[in-house]
ZANUVO-821045 format. One line per 8 residues: their letters; for each residue x, y, z of C-alpha. Coordinates in steps of 0.001 Angstrom, whole numbers. Layout:
N
A	X:Y:Z  ...
end
This chain:
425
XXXXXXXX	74410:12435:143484  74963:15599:141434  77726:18055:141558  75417:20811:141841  73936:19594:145323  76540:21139:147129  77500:24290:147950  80744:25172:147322
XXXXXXXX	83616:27224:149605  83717:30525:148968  87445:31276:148049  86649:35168:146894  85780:36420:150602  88442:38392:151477  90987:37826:154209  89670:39704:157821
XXXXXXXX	91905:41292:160338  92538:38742:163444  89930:39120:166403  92312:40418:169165  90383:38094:171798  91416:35224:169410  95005:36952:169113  95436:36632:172741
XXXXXXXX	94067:32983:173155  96509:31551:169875  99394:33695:171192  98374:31605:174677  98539:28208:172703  101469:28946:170838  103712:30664:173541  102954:27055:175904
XXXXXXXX	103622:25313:172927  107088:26979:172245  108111:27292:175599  107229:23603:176332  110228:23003:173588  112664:25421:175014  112700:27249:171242  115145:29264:170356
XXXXXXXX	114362:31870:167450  117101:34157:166553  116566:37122:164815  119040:38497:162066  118282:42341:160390  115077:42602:161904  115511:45865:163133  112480:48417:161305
XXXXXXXX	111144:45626:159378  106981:46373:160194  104661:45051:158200  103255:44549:155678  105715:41660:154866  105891:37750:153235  107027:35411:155850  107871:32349:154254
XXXXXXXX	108470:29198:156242  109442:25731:155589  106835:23510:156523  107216:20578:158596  104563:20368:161488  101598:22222:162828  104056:23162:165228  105665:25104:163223
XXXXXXXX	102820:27956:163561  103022:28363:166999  107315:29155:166476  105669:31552:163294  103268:33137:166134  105940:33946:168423  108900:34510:165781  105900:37798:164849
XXXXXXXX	104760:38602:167948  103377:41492:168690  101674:41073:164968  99932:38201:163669  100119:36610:160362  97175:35743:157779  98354:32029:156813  97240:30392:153829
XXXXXXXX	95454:27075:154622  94430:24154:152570  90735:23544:152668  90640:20763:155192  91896:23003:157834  88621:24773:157556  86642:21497:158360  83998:22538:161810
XXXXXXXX	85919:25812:161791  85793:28210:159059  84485:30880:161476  87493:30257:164008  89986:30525:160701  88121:33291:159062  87847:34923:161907  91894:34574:162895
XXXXXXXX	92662:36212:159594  92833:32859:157288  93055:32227:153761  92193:29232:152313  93841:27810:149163  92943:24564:147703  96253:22305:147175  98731:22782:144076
XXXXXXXX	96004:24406:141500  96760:27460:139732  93832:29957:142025  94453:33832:139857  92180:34700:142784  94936:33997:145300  96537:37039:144391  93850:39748:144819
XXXXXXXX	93182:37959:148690  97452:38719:149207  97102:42420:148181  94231:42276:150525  96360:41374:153342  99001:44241:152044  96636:47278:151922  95524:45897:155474
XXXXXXXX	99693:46183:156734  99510:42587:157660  101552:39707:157143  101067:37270:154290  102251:33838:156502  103307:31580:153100  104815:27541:153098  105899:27194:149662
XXXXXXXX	106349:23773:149826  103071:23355:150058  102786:20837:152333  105055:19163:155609  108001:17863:154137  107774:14093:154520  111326:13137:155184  112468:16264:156391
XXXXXXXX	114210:17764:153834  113461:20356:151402  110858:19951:149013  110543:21518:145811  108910:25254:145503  106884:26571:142940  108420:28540:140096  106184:31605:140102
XXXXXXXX	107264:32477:143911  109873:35026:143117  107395:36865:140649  104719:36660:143608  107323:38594:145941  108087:40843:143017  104160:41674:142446  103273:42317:146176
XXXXXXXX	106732:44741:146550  106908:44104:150286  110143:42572:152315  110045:38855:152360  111272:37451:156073  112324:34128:155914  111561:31596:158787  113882:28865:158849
XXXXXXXX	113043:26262:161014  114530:22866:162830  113459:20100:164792  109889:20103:164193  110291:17097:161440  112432:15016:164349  109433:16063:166653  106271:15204:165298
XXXXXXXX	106908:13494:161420  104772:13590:158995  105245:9704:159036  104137:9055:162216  101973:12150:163942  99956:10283:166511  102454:11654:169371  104607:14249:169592
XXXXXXXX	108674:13382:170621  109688:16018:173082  112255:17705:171000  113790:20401:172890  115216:22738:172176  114186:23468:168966  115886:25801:166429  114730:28924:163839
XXXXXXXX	116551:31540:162252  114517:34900:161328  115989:37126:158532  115504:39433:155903  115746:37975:152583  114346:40503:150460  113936:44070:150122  112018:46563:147697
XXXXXXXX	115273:47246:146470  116115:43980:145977  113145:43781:143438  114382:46493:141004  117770:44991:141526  117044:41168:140449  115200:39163:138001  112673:36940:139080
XXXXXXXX	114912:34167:138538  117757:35361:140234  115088:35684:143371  113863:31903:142811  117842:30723:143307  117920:32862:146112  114831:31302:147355  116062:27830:146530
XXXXXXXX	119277:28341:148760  117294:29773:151398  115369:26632:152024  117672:23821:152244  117556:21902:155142  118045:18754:156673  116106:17978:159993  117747:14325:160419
XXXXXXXX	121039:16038:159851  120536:18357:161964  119730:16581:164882  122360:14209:164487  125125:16991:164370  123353:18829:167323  123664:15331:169431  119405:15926:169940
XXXXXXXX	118119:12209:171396  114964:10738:170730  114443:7778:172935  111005:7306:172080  110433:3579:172247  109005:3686:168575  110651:6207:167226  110555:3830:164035
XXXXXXXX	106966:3239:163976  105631:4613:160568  109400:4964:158680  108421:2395:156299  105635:4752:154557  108279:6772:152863  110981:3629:153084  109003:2079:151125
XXXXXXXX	111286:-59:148869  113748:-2473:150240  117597:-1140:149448  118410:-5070:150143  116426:-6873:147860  114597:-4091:145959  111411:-5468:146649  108318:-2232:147055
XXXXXXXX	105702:-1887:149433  106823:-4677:151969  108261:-2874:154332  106887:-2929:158150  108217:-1171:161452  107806:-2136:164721  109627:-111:167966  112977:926:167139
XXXXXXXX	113096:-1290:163943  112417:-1522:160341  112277:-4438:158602  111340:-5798:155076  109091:-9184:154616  110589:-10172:151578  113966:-10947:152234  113958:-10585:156377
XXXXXXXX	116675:-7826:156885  116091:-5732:159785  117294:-2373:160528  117308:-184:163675  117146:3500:164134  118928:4559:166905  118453:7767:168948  120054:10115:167017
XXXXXXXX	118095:9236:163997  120237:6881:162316  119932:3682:160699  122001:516:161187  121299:-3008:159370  121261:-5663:161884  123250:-8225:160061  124647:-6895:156647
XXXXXXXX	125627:-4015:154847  123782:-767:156127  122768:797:152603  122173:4324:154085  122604:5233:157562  120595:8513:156752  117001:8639:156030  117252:11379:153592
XXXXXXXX	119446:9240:151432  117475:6503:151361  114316:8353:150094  116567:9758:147375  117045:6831:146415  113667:5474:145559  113263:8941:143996  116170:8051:141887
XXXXXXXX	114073:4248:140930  111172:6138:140001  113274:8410:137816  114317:5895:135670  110498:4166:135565  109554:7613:134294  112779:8020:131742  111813:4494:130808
XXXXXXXX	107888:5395:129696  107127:2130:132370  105833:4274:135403  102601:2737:136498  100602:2529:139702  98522:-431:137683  94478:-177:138176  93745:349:142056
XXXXXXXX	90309:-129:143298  89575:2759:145860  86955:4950:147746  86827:8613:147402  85744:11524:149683  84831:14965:148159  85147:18165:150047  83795:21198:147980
XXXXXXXX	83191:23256:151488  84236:23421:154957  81525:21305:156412  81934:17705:156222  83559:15378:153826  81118:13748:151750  81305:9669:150904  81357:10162:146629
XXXXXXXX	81552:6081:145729  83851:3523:145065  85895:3144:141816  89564:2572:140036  92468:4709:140046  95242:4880:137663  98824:6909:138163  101118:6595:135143
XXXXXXXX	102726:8321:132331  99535:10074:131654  98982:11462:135257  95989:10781:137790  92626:9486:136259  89963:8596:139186  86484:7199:138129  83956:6354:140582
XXXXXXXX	80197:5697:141021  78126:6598:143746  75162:5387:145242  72640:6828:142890  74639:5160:140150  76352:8552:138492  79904:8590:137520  82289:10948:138353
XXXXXXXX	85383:11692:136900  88815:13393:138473  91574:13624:135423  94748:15199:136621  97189:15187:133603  100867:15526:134027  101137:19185:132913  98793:20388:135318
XXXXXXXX	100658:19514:138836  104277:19662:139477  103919:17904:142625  100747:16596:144691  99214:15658:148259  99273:12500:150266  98693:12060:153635  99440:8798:155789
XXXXXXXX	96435:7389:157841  94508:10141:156902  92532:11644:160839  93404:8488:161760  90323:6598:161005  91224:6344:157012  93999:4657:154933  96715:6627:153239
XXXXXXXX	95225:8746:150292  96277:10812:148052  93604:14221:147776  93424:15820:144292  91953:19301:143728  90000:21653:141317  89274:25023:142069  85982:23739:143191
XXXXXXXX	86452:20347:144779  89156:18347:146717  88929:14490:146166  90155:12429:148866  91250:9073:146694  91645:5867:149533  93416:2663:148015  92288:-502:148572
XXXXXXXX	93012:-4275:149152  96046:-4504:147317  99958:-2871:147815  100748:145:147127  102502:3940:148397  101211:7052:147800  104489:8311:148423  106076:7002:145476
XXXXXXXX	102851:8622:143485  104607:11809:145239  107529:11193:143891  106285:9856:140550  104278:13032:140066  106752:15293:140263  109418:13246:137901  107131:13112:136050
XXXXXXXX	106472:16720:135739  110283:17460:134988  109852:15036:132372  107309:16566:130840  109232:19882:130770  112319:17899:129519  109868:16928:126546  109128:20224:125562
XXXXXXXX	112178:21764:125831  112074:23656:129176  115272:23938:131037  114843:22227:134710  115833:24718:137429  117249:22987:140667  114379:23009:143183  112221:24997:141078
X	108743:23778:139464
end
């Protein structure tokens, strides 16, 4: 099987104004869709502001495009999208004024498609994060996004939103929950003027403030019940370490409950999001914390040179255009000190090679149960491909790669002398 086989996405084709039949079918979708969840989007110095504009958004759901859709009606935005979103449908997305972007590489192109959208007077729709948040909480946003808002020189609207993580996690999105209502505050946050006014680091820690949130805390000090039956059901991919016994990748859910099999202890998460041991100490009543604190483990693997995933046998999928994903072979994986290095061989006996070193990704993509038919998997990209990396047969969580990739990244800046900003990459 060789590279050159396949034809790859074309990333340079500009972005195209939205069909207006499509406008009025997703407009449709996303007004049931809102309305369904009794949202309430308040709108704060809006007054004038026409594009061409940045709305940023944090990113938590799908859902959260249909609150974007409405939050912009009577004008639509051109989202960025990762390549899989194109999959069976890069007319429909092409034609509704996408642009696709493959996940956490450096594309210069990028840029050229987002003054595109500008000379058109249309809205750039941007999640910084880069992908849904997978505890709910804010994740960490790329250094270079106040100079992108200082290069385009349009307002940037901000799009904060709430809920959407308590509604449908990222953990566990066979089902929606019902949340209503749901919560989003529109506002200016930057100005032309603002640009001539600020350096582009003074416009990253404005950024940074603008995008914490907390949706667990927020629905526990809004009193917003979930009494879905297994509202636990999936918790234990990013709970993956016992707090009890400090065992990893044990940890099971079932209903209401979340339990490790190593030393038995049992917790249950009650409607308000909340956990409670059910004999014990209760290490962390909030989900949040608990995730922190595995972060905080993997910190001091990483400070200690001893991060390793260890060799994991796995199967990959490429995706180098929008049309299917294509079975590569079966192989090892490694995630340590030295960042990602996949090696597979594929049926014709060729090997192929996917070296991610630590330098070159401050953070990176997992998804849980991958279109439900997969395993979890962590996808790594080029500018030309998007790898799809399955393990196998043996324990393991690709959210603490997450979490390893990007302490490991701070490291690495620590190394050579580059002052960490707080939530900055």
């Amino acid at each position: 099987m060789k590279d050159e086989q396949f034809e790859r996405f074309d990333m340079k084709k500009p972005p195209r104004k939205c069909n207006p039949l499509l406008k009025a079918v997703v407009w449709a979708a996303c007004k049931a869709g809102t309305v369904s969840h009794k949202a309430k989007i308040t709108k704060t110095g809006m007054e004038g502001i026409e594009p061409p504009y940045i709305l940023l958004g944090n990113h938590n759901a799908f859902y959260d495009m249909k609150v974007s859709a409405m939050a912009t009606f009577p004008h639509f935005a051109h989202y960025i999208v990762a390549i899989d979103g194109f999959i069976g449908r890069e007319w429909l997305l092409r034609d509704i004024g996408c642009i696709c972007k493959r996940k956490f590489t450096t594309d210069l192109g990028l840029m050229k498609r987002l003054k595109n959208v500008v000379d058109m007077k249309g809205i750039i729709g941007l999640y910084p994060e880069a992908r849904y948040s997978l505890c709910g909480t804010t994740a960490v946003l790329p250094e270079s996004l106040g100079k992108l808002c200082k290069l385009l020189n349009v307002p940037v609207v901000m799009l904060l939103c709430h809920g959407h993580h308590i509604n449908h996690p990222f953990w566990n999105t066979r089902k929606e929950r019902g949340v209503k209502p749901t919560e989003a505050e529109m506002y200016v946050l930057f100005t032309p003027e603002d640009y001539k006014k600020y350096s582009s680091e003074e416009l990253n820690e404005r950024l940074v403030e603008a995008f914490q949130y907390d949706d667990f805390r927020w629905q526990l000090e809004n009193k917003i019940v979930v009494d879905d039956p297994e509202r636990a059901v999936g918790l234990e991919k990013i709970l993956y370490q016992c707090p009890s016994c400090g065992t990893e990748f044990q940890m099971e859910s079932s209903g209401t409950h979340l339990s490790c099999r190593a030393c038995k202890k049992v917790w249950e998460m009650n409607e308000y999001g909340q956990l409670h041991a059910l004999e014990g100490e209760t290490e962390f009543t909030h989900i949040p914390d608990w995730y922190e604190w595995e972060r905080a483990n993997v910190t001091k693997e990483v400070a200690a040179g001893t991060y390793s995933s260890g060799e994991l046998p796995v199967s990959v999928e490429s995706l180098p255009n929008a049309k299917k994903f294509i079975p590569l072979g079966k192989g090892t994986m490694i995630h340590d000190m030295d960042g990602f290095k996949v090696r597979v061989t594929d049926e014709d006996g060729d090997v192929h090679e996917m070296i991610k070193d630590v330098p070159s990704m401050y953070s990176c993509h997992i998804e849980y149960e991958y279109l439900f038919k997969h395993g979890d998997c962590v996808d790594l990209n080029t500018l030309q491909d998007t790898w799809y990396v399955y393990p196998e047969g043996v324990p393991f969580s690709v959210t603490k790669m997450a979490l390893a990739t990007e302490e490991l990244f701070f490291d690495h800046l620590k190394k050579i002398g580059k002052k960490r900003k707080p939530g900055l990459a």
